[in-house]
C-alpha positions as CSV (number, residue, x, y, z in Angstrom):
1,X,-78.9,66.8,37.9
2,X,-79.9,68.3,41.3
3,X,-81.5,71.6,38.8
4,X,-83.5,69.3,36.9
5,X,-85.1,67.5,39.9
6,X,-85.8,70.9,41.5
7,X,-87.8,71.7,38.1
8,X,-89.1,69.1,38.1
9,X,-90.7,69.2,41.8
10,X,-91.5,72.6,41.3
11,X,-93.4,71.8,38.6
12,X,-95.5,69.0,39.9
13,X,-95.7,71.4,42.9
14,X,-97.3,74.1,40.9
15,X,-99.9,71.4,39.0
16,X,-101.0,70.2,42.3
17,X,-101.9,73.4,43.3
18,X,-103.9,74.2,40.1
19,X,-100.9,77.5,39.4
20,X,-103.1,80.1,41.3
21,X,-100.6,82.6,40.5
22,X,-101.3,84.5,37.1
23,X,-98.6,83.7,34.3
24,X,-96.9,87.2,34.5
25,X,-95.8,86.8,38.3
26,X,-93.4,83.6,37.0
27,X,-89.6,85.1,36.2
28,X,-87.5,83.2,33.6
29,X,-86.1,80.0,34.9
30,X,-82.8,79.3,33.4
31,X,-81.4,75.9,33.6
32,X,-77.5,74.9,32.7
33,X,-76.3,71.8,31.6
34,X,-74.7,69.4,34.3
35,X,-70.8,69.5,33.5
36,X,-69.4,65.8,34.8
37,X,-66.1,65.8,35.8
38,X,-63.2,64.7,33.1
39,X,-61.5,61.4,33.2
40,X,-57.9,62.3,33.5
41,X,-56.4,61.2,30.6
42,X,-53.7,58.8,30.7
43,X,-50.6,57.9,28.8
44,X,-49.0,54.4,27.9
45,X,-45.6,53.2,26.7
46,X,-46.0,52.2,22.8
47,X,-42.9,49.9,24.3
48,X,-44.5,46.4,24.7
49,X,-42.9,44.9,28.7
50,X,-41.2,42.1,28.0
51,X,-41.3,40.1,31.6
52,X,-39.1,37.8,30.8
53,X,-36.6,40.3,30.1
54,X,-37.1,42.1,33.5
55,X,-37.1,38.6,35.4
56,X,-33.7,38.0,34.1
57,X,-32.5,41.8,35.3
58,X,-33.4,41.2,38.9
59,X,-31.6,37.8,38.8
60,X,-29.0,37.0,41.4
61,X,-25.5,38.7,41.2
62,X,-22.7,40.1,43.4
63,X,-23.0,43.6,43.4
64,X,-24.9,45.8,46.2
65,X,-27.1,49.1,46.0
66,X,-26.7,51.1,49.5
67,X,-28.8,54.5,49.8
68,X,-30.6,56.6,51.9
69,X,-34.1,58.2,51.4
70,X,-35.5,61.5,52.8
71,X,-38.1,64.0,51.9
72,X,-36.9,68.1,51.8
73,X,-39.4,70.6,52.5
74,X,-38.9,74.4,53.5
75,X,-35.3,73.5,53.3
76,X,-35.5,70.7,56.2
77,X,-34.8,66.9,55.9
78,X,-37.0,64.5,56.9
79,X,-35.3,60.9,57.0
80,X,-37.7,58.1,55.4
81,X,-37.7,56.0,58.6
82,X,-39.2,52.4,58.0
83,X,-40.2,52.7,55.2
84,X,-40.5,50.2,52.1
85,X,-37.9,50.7,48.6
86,X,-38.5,49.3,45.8
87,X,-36.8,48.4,43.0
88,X,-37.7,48.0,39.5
89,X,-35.4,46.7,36.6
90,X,-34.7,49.6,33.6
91,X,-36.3,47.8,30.3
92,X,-37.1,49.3,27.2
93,X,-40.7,49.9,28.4
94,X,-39.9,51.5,32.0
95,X,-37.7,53.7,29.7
96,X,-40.3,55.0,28.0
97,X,-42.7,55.2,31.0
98,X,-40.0,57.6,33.2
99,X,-39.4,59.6,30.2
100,X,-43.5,60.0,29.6
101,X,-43.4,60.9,33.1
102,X,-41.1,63.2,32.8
103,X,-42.2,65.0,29.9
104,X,-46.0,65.3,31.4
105,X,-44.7,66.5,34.7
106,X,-47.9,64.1,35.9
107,X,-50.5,65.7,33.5
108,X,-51.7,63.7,31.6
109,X,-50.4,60.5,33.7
110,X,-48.5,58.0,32.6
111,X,-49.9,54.7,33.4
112,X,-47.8,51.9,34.8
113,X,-48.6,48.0,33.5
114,X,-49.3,46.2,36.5
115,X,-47.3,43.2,35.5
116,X,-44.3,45.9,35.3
117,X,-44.2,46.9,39.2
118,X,-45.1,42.8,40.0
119,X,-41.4,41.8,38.7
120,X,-39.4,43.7,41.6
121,X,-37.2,43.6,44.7
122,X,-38.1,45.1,48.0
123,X,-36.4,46.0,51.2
124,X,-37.2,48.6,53.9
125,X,-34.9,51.3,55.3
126,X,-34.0,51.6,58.6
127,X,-34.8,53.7,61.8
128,X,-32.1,56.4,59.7
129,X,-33.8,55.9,56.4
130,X,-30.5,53.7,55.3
131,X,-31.1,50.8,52.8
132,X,-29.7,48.2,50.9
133,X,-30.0,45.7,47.7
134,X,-27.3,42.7,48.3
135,X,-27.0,40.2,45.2
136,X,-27.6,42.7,42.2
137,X,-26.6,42.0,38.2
138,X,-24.7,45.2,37.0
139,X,-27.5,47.3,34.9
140,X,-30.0,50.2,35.4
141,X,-32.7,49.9,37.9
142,X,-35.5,52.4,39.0
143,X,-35.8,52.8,42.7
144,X,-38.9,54.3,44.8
145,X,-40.2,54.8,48.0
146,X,-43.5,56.2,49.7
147,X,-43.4,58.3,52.4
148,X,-46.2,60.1,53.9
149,X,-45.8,62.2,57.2
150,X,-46.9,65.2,58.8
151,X,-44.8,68.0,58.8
152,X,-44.3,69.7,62.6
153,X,-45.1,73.6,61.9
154,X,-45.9,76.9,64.4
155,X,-46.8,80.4,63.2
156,X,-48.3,84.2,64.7
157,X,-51.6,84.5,65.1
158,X,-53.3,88.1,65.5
159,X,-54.7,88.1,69.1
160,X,-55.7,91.5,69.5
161,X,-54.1,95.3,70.5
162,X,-54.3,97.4,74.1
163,X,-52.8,100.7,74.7
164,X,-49.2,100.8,76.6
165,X,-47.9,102.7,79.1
166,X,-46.3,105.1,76.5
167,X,-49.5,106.5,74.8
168,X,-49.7,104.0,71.8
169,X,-51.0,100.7,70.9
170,X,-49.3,97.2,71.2
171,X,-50.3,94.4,69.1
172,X,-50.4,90.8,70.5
173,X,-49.7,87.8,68.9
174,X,-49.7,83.7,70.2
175,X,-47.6,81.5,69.2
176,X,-50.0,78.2,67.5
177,X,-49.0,75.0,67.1
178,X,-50.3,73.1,63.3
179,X,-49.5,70.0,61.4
180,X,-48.7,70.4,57.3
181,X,-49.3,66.6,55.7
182,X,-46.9,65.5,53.2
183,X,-47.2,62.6,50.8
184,X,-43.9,62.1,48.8
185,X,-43.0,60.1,46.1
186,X,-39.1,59.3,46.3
187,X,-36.9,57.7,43.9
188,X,-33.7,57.7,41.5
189,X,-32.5,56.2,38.8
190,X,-29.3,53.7,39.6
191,X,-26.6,51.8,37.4
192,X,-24.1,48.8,38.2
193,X,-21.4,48.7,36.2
194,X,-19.8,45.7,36.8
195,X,-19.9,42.4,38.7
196,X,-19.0,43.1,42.7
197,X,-19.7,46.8,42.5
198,X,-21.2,48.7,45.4
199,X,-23.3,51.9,44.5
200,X,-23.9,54.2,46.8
201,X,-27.3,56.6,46.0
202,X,-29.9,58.6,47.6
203,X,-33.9,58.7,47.2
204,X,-35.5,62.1,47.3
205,X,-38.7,64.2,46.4
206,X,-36.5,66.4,44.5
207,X,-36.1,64.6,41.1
208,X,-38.6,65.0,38.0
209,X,-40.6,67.7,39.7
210,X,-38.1,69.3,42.1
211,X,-40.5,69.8,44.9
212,X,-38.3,69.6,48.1
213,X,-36.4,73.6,47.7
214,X,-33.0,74.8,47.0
215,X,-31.1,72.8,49.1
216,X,-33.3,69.1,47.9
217,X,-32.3,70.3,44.5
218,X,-28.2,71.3,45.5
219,X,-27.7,68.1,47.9
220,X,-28.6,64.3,48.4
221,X,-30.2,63.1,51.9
222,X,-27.0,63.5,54.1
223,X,-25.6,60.2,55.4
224,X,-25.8,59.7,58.8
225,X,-23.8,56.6,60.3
C-alpha cells in the first residue's frame, strides 16, 4: 500500500510541476503487489462438547491428584512457583482436540471451544511448584499450567587483544550478564482408577513437542519435600 501512495504522490508531484523533464530521463517504475499476511489456519474437533458430560466428570469424589510442575531448559529445572493448574475433564471432544494438537505439532492450531476450558478445576502450586486436586471421580483429566520466566544466563564477550610479555598476543574476554525469556506451556495427561485413589504426576514443557532437552524428555520435575 505504502508503493502505491508513493506513485501516486509522485505523480501529482510531477503534474504540478508541468514534468519539465523530457520523457527519456524517467526509468521504469516497477510496482509489486502488497502481499497481506495469512490468517493462520485453524483446526476444530468434528467431536461436538457435550457440557453436560464434562460437568458430571469434575463432580465431587474421593480420590486426589498430587504433582509438581517445572519447566527444563539447557538441561536445568526451573520449579513453577505460584503458579495456577488447571484441570480439564477428558471427553470425547478434548480427545480429539489433544490428538489434533498433537498431530499439527501447533501448525495449523487446533482451536479450543471456549465453553470447553469454562467447565474446569483450578488450584495453584506452591512456593516448590507442588500441587493438588482433593475430591476427584476416577477418570482421565487433562492438566496445564502457564509459566513464563526469564531465564538467568552469562556468556564471553570479545573485548579486545594486547601483546604479552612473551612476544605474542593475548585475547580478552568479559564475562556479561543477559536474561533469555521463556513462556512454557506445561501439562499431562492423568487417570483415576478407582474411588479413593491418589495419583501422583508431574507437569512439564517436555510432552507433545519435547522442548525442555534430554534430561526433560528422560525425567519428571524432581520432587522436592
Amino acid at each position: 500500500m505504502r508503493k502505491y501512495l508513493a506513485a501516486a504522490r509522485a505523480a501529482a508531484f510531477c503534474l504540478s510541476i508541468g514534468c519539465l523533464l523530457s520523457p527519456a530521463s524517467f526509468g521504469q517504475v516497477r510496482v509489486e503487489p502488497v502481499q497481506r499476511p495469512a490468517t493462520p489456519e485453524t483446526l476444530a474437533p468434528a467431536t461436538p462438547f457435550d457440557s453436560a458430560a464434562a460437568r458430571q466428570a469434575v463432580d465431587r469424589g474421593t480420590s486426589t491428584i498430587r504433582g509438581i510442575a517445572c519447566a527444563y531448559h539447557d538441561n536445568i529445572q526451573f520449579v513453577a512457583a505460584n503458579k495456577q493448574v488447571y484441570l480439564l475433564p477428558v471427553t470425547p471432544y478434548l480427545d480429539e482436540w489433544l490428538q489434533l494438537r498433537k498431530k499439527s505439532g501447533g501448525h495449523p492450531v487446533a482451536a479450543l471451544e471456549k465453553g470447553a476450558f469454562e467447565i474446569r478445576v483450578e488450584t495453584s502450586t506452591d512456593e516448590k511448584g507442588h500441587f493438588q486436586f482433593p475430591n476427584m471421580k476416577p477418570g482421565r483429566y487433562y492438566l496445564m499450567a502457564l509459566m513464563a520466566f526469564n531465564q538467568a544466563k552469562s556468556r564471553d564477550v570479545y573485548a579486545g587483544a594486547g601483546y604479552n610479555s612473551f612476544g605474542g598476543t593475548t585475547t580478552y574476554y568479559d564475562r556479561e550478564d543477559y536474561a533469555v525469556g521463556r513462556n512454557d506451556m506445561l501439562e499431562q495427561l492423568v487417570e483415576i482408577k478407582r474411588d479413593g485413589q491418589t495419583v501422583s504426576t508431574a507437569l512439564r514443557n517436555s510432552g507433545f513437542w519435547n522442548k525442555g532437552g534430554l534430561l526433560g524428555k528422560l525425567l519428571p520435575c524432581v520432587w522436592s519435600g
